[in-house]
C-alpha positions as CSV (number, residue, x, y, z in Angstrom):
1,X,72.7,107.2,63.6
2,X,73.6,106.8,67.0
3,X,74.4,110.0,69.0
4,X,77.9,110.6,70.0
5,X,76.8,113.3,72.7
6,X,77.3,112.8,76.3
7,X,74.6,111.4,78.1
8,X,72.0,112.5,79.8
9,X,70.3,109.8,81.9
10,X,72.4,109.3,84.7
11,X,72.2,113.1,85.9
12,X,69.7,114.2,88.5
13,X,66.8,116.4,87.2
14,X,67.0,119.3,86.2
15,X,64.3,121.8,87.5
16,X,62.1,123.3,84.8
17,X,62.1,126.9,85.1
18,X,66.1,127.5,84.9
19,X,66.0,131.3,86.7
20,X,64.6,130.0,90.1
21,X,67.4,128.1,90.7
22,X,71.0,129.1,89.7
23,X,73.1,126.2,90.2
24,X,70.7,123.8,88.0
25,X,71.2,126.3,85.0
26,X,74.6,126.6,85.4
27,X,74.1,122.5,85.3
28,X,72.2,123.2,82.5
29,X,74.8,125.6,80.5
30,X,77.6,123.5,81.4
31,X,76.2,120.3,79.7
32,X,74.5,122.1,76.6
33,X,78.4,123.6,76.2
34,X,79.7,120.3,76.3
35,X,78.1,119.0,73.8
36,X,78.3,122.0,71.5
37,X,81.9,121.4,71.7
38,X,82.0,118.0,71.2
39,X,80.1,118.9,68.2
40,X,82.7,121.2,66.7
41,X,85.6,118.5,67.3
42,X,86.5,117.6,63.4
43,X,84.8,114.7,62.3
44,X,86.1,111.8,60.3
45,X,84.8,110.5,56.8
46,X,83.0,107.7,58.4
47,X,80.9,109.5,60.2
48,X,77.3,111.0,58.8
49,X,77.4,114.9,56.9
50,X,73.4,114.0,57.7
51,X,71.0,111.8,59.2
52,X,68.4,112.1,56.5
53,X,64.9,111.8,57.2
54,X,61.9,112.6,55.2
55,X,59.9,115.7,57.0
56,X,57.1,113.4,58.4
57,X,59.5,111.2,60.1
58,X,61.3,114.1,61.4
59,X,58.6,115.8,62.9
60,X,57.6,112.7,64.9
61,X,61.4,113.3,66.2
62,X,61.3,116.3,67.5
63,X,58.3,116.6,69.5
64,X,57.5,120.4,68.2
65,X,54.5,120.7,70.0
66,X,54.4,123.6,72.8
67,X,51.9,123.0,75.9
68,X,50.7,124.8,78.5
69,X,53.2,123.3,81.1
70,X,57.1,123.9,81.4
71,X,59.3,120.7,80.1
72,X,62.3,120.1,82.6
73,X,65.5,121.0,81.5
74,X,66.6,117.3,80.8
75,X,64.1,117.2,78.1
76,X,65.1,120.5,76.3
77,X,69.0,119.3,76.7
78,X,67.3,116.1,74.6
79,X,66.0,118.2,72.5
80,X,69.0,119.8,71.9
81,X,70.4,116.2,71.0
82,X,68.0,115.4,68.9
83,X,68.5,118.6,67.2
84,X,71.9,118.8,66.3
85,X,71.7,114.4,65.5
86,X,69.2,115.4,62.2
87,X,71.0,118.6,61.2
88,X,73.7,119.1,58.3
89,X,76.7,118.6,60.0
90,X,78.0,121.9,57.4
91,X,81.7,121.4,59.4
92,X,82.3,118.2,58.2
93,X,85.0,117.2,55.9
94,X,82.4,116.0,53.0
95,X,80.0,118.8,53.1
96,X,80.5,120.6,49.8
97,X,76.9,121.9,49.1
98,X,77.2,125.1,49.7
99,X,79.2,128.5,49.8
100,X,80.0,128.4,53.5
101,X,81.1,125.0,55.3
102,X,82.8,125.2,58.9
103,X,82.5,127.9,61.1
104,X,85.8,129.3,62.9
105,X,85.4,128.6,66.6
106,X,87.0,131.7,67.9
107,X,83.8,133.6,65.4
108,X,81.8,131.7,66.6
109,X,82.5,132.5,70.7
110,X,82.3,135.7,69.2
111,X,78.9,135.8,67.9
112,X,78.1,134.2,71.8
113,X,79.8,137.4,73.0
114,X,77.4,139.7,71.3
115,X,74.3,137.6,72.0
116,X,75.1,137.6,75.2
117,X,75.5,141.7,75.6
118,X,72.2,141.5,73.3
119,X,73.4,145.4,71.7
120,X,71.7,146.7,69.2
121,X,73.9,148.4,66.4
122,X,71.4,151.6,65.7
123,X,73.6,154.4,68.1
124,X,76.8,154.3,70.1
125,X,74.0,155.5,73.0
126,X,73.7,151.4,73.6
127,X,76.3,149.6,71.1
128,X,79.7,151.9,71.7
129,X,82.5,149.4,71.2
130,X,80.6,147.8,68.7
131,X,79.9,151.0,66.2
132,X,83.4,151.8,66.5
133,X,84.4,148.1,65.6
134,X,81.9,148.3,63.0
135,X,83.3,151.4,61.5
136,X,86.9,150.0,61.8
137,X,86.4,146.9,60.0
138,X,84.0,149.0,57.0
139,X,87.1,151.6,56.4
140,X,89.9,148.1,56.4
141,X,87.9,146.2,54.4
142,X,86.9,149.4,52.1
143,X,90.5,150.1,51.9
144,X,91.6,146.8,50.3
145,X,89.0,146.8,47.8
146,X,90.9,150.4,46.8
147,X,88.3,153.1,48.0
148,X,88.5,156.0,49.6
149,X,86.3,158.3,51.4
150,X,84.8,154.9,53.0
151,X,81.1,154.5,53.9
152,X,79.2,151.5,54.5
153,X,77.1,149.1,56.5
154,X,76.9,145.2,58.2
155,X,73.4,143.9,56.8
156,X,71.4,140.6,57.5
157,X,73.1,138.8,54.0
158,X,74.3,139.7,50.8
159,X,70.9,140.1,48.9
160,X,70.5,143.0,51.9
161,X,73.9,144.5,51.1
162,X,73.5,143.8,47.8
163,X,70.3,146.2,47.6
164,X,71.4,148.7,50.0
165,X,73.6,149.6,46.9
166,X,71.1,149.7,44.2
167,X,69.2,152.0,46.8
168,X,72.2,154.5,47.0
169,X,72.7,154.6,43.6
170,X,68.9,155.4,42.6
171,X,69.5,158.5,45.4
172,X,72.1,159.4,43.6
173,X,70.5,159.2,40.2
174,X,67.0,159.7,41.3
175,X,66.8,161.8,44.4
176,X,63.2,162.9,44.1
177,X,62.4,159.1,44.4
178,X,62.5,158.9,48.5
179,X,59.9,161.5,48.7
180,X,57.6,161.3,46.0
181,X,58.3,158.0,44.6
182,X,58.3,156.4,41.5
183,X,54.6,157.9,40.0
184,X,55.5,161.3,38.7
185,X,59.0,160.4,38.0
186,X,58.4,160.4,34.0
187,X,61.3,158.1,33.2
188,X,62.2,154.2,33.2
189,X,65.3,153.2,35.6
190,X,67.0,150.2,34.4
191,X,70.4,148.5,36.2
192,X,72.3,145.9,34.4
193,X,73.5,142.6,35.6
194,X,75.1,139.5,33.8
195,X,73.3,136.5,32.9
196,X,75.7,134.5,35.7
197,X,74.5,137.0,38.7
198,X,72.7,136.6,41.8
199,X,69.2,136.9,41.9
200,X,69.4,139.5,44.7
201,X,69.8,142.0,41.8
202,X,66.5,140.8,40.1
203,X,64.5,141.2,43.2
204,X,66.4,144.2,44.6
205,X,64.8,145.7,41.9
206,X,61.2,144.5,42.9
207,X,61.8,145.5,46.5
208,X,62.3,149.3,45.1
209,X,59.6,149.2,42.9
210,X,61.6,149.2,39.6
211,X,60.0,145.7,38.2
212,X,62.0,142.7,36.7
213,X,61.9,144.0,33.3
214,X,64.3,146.9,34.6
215,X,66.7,144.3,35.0
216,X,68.7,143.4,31.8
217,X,70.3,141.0,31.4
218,X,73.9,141.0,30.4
219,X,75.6,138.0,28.2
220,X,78.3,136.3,29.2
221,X,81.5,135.3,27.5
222,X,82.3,131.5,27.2
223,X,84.6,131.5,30.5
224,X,81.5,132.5,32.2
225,X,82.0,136.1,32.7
226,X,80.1,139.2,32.0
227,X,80.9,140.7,28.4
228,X,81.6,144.2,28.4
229,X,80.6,144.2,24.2
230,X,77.3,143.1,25.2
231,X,76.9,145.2,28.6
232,X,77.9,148.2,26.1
233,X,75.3,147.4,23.6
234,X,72.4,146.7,25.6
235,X,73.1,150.3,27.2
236,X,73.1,152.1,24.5
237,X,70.2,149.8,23.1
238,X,68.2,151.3,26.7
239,X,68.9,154.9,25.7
240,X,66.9,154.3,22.8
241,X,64.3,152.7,23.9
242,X,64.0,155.4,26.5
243,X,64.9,154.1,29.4
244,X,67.6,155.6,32.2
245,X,70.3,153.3,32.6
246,X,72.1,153.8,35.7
247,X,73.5,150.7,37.6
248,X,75.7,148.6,36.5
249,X,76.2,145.2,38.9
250,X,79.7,143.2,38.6
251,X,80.7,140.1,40.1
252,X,83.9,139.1,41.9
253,X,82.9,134.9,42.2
254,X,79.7,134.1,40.2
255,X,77.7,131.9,42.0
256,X,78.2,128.5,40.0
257,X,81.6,128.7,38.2
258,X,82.5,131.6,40.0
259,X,83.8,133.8,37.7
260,X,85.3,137.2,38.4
261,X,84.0,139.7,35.5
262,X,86.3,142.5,33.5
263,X,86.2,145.2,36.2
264,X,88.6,147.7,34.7
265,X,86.4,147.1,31.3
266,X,83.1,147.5,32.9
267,X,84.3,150.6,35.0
268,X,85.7,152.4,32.3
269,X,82.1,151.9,30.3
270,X,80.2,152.6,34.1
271,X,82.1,156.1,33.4
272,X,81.6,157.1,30.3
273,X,77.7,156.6,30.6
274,X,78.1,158.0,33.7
275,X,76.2,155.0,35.6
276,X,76.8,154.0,39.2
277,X,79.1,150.4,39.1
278,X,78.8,147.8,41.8
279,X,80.6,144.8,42.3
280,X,78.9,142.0,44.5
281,X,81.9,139.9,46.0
282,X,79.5,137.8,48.2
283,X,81.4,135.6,47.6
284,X,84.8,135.5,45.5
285,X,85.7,138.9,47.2
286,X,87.8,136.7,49.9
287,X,90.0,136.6,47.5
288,X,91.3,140.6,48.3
289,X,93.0,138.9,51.7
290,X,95.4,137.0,49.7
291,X,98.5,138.0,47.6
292,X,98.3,135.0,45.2
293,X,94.5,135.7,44.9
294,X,94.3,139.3,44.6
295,X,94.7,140.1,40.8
296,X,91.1,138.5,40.3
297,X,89.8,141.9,41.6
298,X,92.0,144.3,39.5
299,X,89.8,147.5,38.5
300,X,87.8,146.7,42.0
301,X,88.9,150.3,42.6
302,X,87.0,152.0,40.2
303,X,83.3,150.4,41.7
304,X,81.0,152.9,43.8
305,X,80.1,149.8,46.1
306,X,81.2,146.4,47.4
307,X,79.8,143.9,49.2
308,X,81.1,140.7,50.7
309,X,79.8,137.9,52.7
310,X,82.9,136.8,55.1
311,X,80.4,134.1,56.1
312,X,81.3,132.4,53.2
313,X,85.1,131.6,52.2
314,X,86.3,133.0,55.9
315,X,84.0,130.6,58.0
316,X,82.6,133.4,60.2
317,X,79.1,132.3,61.5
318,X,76.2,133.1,59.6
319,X,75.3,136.0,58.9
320,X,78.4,138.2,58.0
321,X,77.7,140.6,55.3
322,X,78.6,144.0,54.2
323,X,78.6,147.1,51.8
324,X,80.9,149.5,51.2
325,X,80.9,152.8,49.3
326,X,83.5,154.5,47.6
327,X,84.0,158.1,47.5
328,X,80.6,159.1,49.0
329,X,80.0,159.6,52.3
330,X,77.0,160.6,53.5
331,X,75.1,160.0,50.8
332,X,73.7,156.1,52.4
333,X,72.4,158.1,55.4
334,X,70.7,160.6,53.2
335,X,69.3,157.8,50.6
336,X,67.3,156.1,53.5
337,X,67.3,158.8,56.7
338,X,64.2,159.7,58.2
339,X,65.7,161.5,61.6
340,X,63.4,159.4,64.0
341,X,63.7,161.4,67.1
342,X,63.0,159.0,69.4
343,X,66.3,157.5,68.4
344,X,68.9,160.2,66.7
345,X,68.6,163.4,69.0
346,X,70.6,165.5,67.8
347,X,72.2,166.7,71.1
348,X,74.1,164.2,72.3
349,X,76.8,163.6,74.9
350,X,78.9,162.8,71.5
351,X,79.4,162.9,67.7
352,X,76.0,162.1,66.2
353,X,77.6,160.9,63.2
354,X,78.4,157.5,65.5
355,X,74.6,157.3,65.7
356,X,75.0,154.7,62.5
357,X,71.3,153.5,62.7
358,X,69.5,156.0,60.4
359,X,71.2,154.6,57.5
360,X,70.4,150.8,57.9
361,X,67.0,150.0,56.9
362,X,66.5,147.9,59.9
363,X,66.0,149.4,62.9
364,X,67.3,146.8,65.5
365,X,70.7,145.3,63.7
366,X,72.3,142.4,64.8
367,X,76.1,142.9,65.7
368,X,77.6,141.2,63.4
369,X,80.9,143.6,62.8
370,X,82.5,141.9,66.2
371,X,82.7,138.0,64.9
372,X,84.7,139.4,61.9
373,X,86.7,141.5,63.9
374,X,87.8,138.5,67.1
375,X,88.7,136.1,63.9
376,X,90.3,138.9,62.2
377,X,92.4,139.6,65.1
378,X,93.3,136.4,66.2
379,X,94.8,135.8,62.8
380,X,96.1,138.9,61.7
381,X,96.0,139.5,57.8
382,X,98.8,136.4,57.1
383,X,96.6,134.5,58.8
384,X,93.4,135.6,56.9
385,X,95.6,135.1,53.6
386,X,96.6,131.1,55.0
387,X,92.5,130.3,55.0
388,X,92.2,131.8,51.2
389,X,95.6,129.9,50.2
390,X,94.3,126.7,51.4
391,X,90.9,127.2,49.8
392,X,92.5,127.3,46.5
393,X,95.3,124.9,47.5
394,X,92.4,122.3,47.9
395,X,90.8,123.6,44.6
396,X,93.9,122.7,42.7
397,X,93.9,119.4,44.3
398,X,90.5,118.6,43.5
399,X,91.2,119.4,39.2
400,X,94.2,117.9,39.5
401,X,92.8,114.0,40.6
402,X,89.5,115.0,38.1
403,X,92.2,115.4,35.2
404,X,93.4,111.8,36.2
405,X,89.9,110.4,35.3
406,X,88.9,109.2,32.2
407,X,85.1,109.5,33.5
408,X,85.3,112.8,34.8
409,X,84.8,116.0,32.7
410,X,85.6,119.5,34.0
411,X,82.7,122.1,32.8
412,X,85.5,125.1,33.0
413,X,88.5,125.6,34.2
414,X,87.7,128.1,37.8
415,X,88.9,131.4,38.5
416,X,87.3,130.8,42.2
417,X,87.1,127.9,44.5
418,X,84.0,126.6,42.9
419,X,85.1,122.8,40.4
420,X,81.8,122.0,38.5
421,X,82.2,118.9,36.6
422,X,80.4,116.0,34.8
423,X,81.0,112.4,36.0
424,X,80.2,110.3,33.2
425,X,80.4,106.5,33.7
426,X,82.4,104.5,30.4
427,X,78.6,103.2,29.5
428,X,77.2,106.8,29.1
429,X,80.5,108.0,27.5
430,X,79.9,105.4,24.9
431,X,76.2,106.7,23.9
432,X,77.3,108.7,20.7
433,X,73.8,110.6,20.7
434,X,74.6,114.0,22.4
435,X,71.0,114.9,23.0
436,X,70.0,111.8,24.7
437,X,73.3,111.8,27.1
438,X,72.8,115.1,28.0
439,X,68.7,114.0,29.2
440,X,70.5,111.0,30.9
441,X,73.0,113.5,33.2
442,X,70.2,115.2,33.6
443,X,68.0,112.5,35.2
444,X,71.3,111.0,36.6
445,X,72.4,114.2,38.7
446,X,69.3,113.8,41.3
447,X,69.7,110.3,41.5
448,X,72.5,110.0,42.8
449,X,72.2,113.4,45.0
450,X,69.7,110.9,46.4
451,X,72.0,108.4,47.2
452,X,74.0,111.1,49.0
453,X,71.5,112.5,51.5
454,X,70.4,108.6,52.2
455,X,73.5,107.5,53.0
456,X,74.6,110.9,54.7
457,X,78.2,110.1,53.0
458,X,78.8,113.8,51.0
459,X,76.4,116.6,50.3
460,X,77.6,117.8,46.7
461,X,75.3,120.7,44.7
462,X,74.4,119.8,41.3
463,X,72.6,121.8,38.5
464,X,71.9,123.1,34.6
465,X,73.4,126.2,33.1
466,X,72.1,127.6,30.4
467,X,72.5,124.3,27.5
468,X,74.5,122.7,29.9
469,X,73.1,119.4,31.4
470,X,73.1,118.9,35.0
471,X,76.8,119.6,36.4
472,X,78.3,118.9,40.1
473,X,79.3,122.2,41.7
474,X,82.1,121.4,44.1
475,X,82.7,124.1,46.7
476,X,85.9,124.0,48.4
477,X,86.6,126.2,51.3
478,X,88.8,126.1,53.8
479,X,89.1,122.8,54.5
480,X,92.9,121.5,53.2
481,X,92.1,117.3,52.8
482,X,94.7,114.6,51.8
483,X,94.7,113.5,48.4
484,X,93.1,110.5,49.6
485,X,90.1,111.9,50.8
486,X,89.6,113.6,47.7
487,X,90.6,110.7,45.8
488,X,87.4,108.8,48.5
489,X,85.0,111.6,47.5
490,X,85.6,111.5,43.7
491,X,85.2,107.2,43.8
492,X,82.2,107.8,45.7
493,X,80.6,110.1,43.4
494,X,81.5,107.6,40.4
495,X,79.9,104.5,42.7
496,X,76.7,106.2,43.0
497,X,76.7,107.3,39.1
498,X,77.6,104.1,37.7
499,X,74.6,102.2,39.8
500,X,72.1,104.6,39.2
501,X,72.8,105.0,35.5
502,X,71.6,101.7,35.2
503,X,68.5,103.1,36.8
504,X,68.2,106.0,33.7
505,X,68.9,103.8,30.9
506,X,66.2,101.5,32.0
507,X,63.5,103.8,32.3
């Protein structure tokens, strides 16, 4: 693919060590800007979403090697090129691959800010504005999930904030744990999660020493969602068996058909056994910003914990992650606190309680708190609710033109922003063996995810489900596209299927 960026060629040399000479990097800055931002301008269909090439031809582009000698500046600004030419293009209008797409440019600027300051968030001694920003936007966000008495944390993902919460609710469960570990402690903690989760819950549980096997699994009711007969059962099952329940994970947006469990159901069982209940709103908790959305989370209030990735749905650069706990302050800084004194004298110019550090695992943390906070303001909440609205604007869209199709099959009907369907081509819909279509959309799915990445036309996830043969996994954001672009996307995808099920049948 030929490079859109300006170039390079015509400008005098650029001398290799940047700090010596101050007008050559601001040469440097000013043309590395420039083409970041001609990078973010939207891009049309026609262009690439990739520029695939297979590793070993991609290495051979990028000249990795690092010598002994400084390159000029010229070359790195190439490099640069050549960089962002072979990347996924994740802002453009056909990537749909994953659970983030575009970033916001204002976030984005914002995350600049920060790196440029270089703060670290451990005490308001070197990160002031940002701890109280950070604090701000923990006790907002806390507050529309429904909690009070708001604690919480930023963390590098939502696996991180994900097991942040399993490790304040062993402390609460399990104090003796942080000092004496899990030897002597005589008993078997077990958590429950659905079948549907994220894996961050299985190996949360590995990080803490608990093993896989103290994760059980919860069934899930046709629709996709956790079922509370089941989660009940399998509890009481544990008792027997002689383990210690204790943590219960829920999710607001499953990761594939992004379902949003029974809350009110699951919290009222979480209470009677007297078990710590988490929902992980990675990434289905967006939907608390809108008014048309916000039903999906009823009984959100009665969790202990929340987390949610706003670099998903919200398009704030990755990463943007965060936990909150309800109703127990204090108890995340004593779950993980160890007082270094280097760090979190106690005799301050100010309130040590700003001094947030000793209850992140991490020591140096990332600001991450002020790219929410810049979009969030530059918004304002109607603003926030627009980019949800529009997500599930485009989600509607999408059903609505697969309904039209007699070659396309929706798997469920979405509570989120996630449209997994089948496209199967009038040849394959004939085949009245049910086992040997379902091995043929199985074999066609990576086929024509092939074709995709080749061409560089859409990047579209695809995978099994339990029984369920292999399944497109449309993610729609934030982008709001005509009907003809979706109507282009959906053709595309029934192109590639119809030429390379000639490719299955044959083989």
């Amino acid at each position: 693919m030929t490079s859109t960026h300006p170039t390079l060629r015509e400008e005098p040399r650029l001398d290799s060590i940047p700090h010596r000479n101050e007008e050559q990097l601001e040469q440097f800055s000013r043309k590395l800007t420039d083409m970041l931002f001609t990078y973010m301008i939207p891009t049309k269909a026609e262009t690439k979403v990739v520029d695939f090439l297979h590793p070993d031809d991609l290495k051979k582009k990028l000249e990795l090697a690092i010598e002994n000698d400084p390159v000029g500046l010229e070359n790195i600004l190439k490099g640069c090129d050549t960089t962002i030419q072979y990347s996924v293009n994740t802002g453009h209008q056909s990537f749909f691959n994953q659970l983030f797409a575009k970033v916001d440019v204002i976030s984005l600027l914002g995350d600049w800010l920060t790196s440029t300051l270089n703060a670290s968030m451990y005490t308001y001694e070197v990160a002031p504005v940002f701890v109280l920003m950070e604090q701000y936007m923990i006790e907002k966000i806390g507050s529309l999930v429904g909690f009070t008495n708001i604690d919480g944390i930023f963390a590098p993902g939502g696996s991180m904030s994900n097991l942040y919460s399993l490790l304040v609710a062993r402390e609460q469960a399990f104090p003796e744990i942080k000092k004496k570990g899990l030897v002597n402690l005589g008993k078997q903690p077990v958590v429950f999660t659905s079948a549907h989760s994220h894996y961050s819950i299985t190996k949360g549980c590995i990080l803490l020493g608990l093993g896989m096997d103290s994760c059980i699994s919860v069934k899930c009711l046709p629709n996709g969602c956790m079922d509370p007969s089941d989660l009940k059962a399998k509890i009481e099952q544990s008792k027997k068996d002689g383990q210690t329940p204790f943590y219960v994970n829920a999710t607001a947006g499953t990761t594939v058909f992004g379902c949003f469990d029974p809350f009110t159901e699951i919290g009222e069982i979480c209470k009677e056994n007297k078990l710590w209940m988490h929902i992980d709103g990675a990434w289905g908790g967006s939907v608390m910003l809108s008014r048309n959305t916000r039903h999906l989370m009823k009984g959100s209030e009665l969790a202990d914990s929340f987390t949610w990735n706003p670099h998903k749905m919200m398009g704030v650069p990755l990463q943007c992650s965060l936990v909150v706990i309800n109703n127990k302050k204090g108890l995340m800084n004593q779950a993980i606190s160890t007082k270094a004194g280097y760090l979190f004298q106690q005799d301050k110019l100010y309130p040590i309680e700003y001094d947030t550090g000793d209850k992140a695992y991490q020591c140096g943390r990332k600001v991450d708190a002020f790219k929410l906070w810049i979009l969030w303001k530059a918004r304002g909440d109607l603003g926030m609710e627009k980019v949800v609205d529009s997500a599930f604007a485009f989600k509607d869209l999408m059903i609505n033109e697969i309904k039209k199709r007699d070659n396309f099959k929706l798997v469920t009907d979405p509570q989120c922003t996630n449209v997994c369907f089948w496209c199967i081509p009038e040849k394959l819909r004939s085949l009245e063996d049910e086992e040997s279509r379902n091995e043929i959309l199985n074999k066609l799915a990576p086929l024509v995810k092939n074709e995709m990445q080749r061409h560089g036309t859409t990047l579209v996830g695809y995978q099994q489900l339990g029984e369920l043969p292999n399944f497109w996994r449309m993610i729609c954001i934030s982008a709001t596209p005509e009907q003809e672009d979706v109507v282009w996307l959906l053709d595309l995808i029934e192109k590639y299927s119809t030429e390379c099920l000639e490719i299955c049948m044959s083989g």
